[in-house]
N, C-alpha and C positions, 0 to 999 in steps of 0.2 A: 068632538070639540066644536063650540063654537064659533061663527067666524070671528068675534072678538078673541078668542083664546087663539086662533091661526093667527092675529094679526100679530098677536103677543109674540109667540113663538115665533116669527120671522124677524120680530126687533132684535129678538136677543141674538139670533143666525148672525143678522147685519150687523151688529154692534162687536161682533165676532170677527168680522171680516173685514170689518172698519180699521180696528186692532192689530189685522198685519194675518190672520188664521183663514188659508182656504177654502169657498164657500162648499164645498163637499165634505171636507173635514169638518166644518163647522155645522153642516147638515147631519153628518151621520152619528155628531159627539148629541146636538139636542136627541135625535131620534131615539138613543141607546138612553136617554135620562127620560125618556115620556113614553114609558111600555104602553100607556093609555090612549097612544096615539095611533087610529087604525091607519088604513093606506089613504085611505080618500086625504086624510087628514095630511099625514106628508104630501100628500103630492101638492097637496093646496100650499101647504108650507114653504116649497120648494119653490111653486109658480110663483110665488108672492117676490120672494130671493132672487129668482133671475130674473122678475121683470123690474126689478129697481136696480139691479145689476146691467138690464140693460138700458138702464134710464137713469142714472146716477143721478146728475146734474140736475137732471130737467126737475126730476122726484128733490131733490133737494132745495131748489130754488123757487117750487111749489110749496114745498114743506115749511120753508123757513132756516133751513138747517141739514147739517149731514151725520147725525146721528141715527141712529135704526128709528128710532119712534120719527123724529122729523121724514125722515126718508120713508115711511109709511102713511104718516099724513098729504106727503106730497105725490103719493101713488095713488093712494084713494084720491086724490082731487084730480087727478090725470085719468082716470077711471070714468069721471061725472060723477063721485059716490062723496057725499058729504062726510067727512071724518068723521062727524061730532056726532053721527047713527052707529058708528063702530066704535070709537073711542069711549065708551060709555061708563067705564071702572065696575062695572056688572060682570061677577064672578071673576072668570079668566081672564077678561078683556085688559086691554090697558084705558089707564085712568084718563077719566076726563079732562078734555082740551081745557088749557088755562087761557084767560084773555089773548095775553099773546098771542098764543097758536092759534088762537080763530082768526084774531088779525093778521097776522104773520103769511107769509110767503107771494112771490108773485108770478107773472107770468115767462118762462123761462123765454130767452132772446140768445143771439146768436149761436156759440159754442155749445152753452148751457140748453140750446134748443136741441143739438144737435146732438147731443151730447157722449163728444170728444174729448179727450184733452189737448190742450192748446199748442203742445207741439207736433200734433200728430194730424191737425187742419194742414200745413203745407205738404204735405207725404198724402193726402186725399187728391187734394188740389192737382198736383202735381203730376200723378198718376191716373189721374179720371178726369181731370177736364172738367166739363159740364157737367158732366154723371155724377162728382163729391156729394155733393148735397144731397139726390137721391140715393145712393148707398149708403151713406152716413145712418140716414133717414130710414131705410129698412133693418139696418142694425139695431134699431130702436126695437124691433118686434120679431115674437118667435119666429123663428126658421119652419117649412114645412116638413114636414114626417113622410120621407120618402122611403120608396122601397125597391131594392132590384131583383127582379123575376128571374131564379137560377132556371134556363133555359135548358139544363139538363136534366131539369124534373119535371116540367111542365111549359106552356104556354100560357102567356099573358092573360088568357082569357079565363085559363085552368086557375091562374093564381086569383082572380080575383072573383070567382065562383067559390074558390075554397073560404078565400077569407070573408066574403059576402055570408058565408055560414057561420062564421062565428062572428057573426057582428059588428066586423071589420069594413066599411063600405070606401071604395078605391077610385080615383080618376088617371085614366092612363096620360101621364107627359109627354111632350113632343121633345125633349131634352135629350132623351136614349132612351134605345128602343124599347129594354127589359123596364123602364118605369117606370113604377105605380106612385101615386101620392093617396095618403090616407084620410080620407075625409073626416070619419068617424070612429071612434071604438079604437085610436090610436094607440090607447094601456093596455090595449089586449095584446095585441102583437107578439109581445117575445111570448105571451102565455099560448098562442095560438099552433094546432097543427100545421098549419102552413111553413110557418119558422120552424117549429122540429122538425120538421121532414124537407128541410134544405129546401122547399119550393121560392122561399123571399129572404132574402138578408136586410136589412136598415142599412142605405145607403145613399147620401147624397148625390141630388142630380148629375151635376156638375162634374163629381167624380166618378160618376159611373159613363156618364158623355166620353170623357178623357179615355176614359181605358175601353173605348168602344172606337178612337180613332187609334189606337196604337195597331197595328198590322203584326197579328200573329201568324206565321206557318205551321204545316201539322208536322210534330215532332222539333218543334224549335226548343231549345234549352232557354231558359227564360228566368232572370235572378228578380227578384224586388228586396232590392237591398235595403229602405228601412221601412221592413213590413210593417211594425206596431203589432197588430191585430190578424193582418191580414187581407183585409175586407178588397184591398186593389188585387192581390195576387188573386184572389179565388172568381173576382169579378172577370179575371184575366180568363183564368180555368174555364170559366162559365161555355167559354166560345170557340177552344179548339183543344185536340189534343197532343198535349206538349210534354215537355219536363219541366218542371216546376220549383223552384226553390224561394225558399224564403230566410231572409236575415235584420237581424238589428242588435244595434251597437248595444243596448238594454235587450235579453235575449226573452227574460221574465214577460218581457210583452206580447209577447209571440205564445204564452201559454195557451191559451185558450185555443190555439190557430189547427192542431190535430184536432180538433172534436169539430169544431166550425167544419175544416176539408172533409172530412168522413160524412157529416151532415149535407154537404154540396158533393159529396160526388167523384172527387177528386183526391189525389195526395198529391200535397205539398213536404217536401224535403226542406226540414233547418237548419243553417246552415249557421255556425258560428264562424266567429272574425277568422279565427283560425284555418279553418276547412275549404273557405271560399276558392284560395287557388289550386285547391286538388281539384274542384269541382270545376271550375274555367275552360274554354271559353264560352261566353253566354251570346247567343243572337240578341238579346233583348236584354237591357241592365233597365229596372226603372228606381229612378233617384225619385220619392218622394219624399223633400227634405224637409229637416224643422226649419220652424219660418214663425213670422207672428201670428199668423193664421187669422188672419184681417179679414178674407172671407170670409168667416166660421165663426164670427163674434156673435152672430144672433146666438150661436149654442154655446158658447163657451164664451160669456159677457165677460169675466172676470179678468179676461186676458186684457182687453184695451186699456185697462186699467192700470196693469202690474204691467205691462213694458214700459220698455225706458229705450232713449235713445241710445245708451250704448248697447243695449242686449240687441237692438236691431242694426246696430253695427257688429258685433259676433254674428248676430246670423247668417249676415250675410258674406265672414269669412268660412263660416261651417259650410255652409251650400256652395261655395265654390273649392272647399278641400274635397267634400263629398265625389261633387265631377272629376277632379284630378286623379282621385284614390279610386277609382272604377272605374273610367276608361279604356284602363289597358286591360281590364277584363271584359272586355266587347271584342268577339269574332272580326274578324275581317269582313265587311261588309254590314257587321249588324248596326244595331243602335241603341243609343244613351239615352233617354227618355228622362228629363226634369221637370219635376211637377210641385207645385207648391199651393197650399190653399190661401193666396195673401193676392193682392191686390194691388202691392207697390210693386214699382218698377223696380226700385232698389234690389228689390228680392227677386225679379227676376229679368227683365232683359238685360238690368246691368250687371247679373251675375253672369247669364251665358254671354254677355259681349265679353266680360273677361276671360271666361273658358275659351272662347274661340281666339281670340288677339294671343294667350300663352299657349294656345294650343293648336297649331298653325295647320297641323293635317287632319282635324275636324271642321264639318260647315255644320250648318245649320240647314234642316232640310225643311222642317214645319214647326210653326208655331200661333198660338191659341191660345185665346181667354177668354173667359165666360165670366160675364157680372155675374154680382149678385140679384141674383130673380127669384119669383114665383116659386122655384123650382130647383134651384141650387143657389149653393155657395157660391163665390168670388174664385174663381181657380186659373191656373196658369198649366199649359203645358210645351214643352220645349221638347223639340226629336232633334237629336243632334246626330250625324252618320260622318264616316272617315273620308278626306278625300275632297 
């Protein structure tokens, strides 16, 4: 394809997702209609998608417009790339800029610079202080391609000699200790020996830091109540030997999660809603709860988008049933661990100040937040202990 035929294809994604359609569903529906389209070519397609996805406003207010073709023009002029070299109506391209749109759009200002939506500025403000603007502002641009060195297979040094050979090249973070951020050759990865052979998983800084301060004993029983994937339990696994279990209310997410433990090293036990209190009591419950994932908008732009104010008032009723509803499956002595990849307060010291005020014989033992950096996500984590 050419780049005018990638830009084409990225209008009709956006004009997709303009309409109310999922920008992944709406990636995978063009994909399955353009067999002619190699990888280099999605991927170009994709990048195009979530960088106006993370740049909504700005790509609009440049563009002229918030349809996919205007939201295109106003990404190429945020780029320094003159549209009217890409717009050209040659072959697959899309058609030439009409007067308008040469005159059309300008330079994005405030929210539009930032670009937020307007009820989601006081909930920045609020919760970051001085810092709103610059995370705001890093939201604007990809997320780095981090990696966590499964320590059961190798050492730091091991992992990025391996992937140094396949043309992987890595710079170690000061974020946690297992790692790696990927300089170059980042599409290679899931393809790489390294990942098959469990030496590196894909995992943000931020979250690999957190589950480097949680305190594991050898032979502790240890629950992660909403695994998803996995990636926190087996990060846990990484670092001592335990019992292991894994759960979530969506059990399907948790597929992939035997082949992942078998690749690291490790078994992890799944645990449905059901079974949990055969398996009780846990030294170690970790709550990582749904949340708007405000940190994690560089990778998942779509979201600041589709929240609303009241989806982030259920959230933040689920994250504190979540704590209620596991508690009492915490040992005498252990801990509750709550973690969320957001940013507001809302979502988290004003949830555990609610845990602890209804829950009078837990405190609060440590807690921690990591901006968004370099290096990781925006993340929160809360160790709550009996007593």
């Amino acid at each position: 394809m050419t780049p005018g035929a990638r830009v084409a294809a990225a209008i009709s994604v956006l004009d997709a997702v303009r309409a109310g359609e999922a920008a992944e569903k709406a990636l995978t529906g063009w994909a399955r209609g353009a067999r002619y389209a190699g990888s280099k070519d999605r991927a170009a397609v994709r990048d195009h998608v979530f960088d106006v996805l993370r740049r909504w406003r700005s790509c609009a207010a440049l563009g002229g417009g918030d349809d996919g073709r205007h939201l295109m023009i106003g990404a190429m002029r945020s780029e320094g790339i003159d549209p009217h070299t890409v717009f050209t109506g040659d072959g697959h391209a899309p058609t030439a800029l009409t007067e308008p749109e040469r005159a059309g759009g300008h330079v994005p200002v405030g929210l539009d610079a930032l670009d937020l939506p307007d009820w989601l500025w006081p909930h920045f403000e609020t919760s970051l202080g001085a810092s709103a603007e610059g995370a705001a502002e890093m939201l604007r641009h990809r997320a780095p391609v981090m990696l966590r060195v499964n320590l059961r297979r190798g050492t730091v040094a091991d992992a990025q000699a391996q992937l140094a050979s396949e043309g992987i090249d890595t710079t170690t973070a000061d974020i946690a200790k297992s790692a790696l951020q990927a300089i170059s050759g980042e599409r290679k990865i899931a393809g790489s020996v390294a990942y098959a052979e469990g030496l590196v998983e894909l995992q943000d800084g931020s979250s690999q830091a957190a589950m480097e301060a949680l305190q594991i004993t050898k032979g502790a029983r240890v629950l992660d109540y909403c695994a998803g994937g996995g990636g926190k339990v087996l990060a846990l696994a990484a670092r001592a030997d335990a019992a292991w279990y894994a759960h979530d209310i969506a059990p399907q997410r948790m597929n992939d999660l035997p082949a992942r433990a078998k690749r690291a090293g490790v078994e992890v036990t799944r645990l449905e809603t059901g079974a949990i209190a055969r398996a009780e009591p846990f030294d170690l419950v970790l709550c990582d709860a749904p949340c708007s994932g405000s940190g994690t908008w560089r990778r998942s732009p779509e979201a600041k988008w589709r929240l609303t104010p009241e989806r982030l008032e259920d959230l933040t009723q689920i994250q504190y049933e979540i704590l209620a509803r596991t508690a009492p499956r915490v040992s005498d002595g252990g801990c509750l661990a709550y973690a969320t990849c957001s940013v507001f307060k809302q979502e988290n010291e004003a949830v555990v100040a609610r845990f602890l005020q209804e829950h009078p014989s837990w405190r609060l033992g440590q807690q921690r937040t990591w901006p968004i950096s370099g290096a990781g996500d925006g993340f929160c984590l809360a160790q709550l202990v009996r007593g």
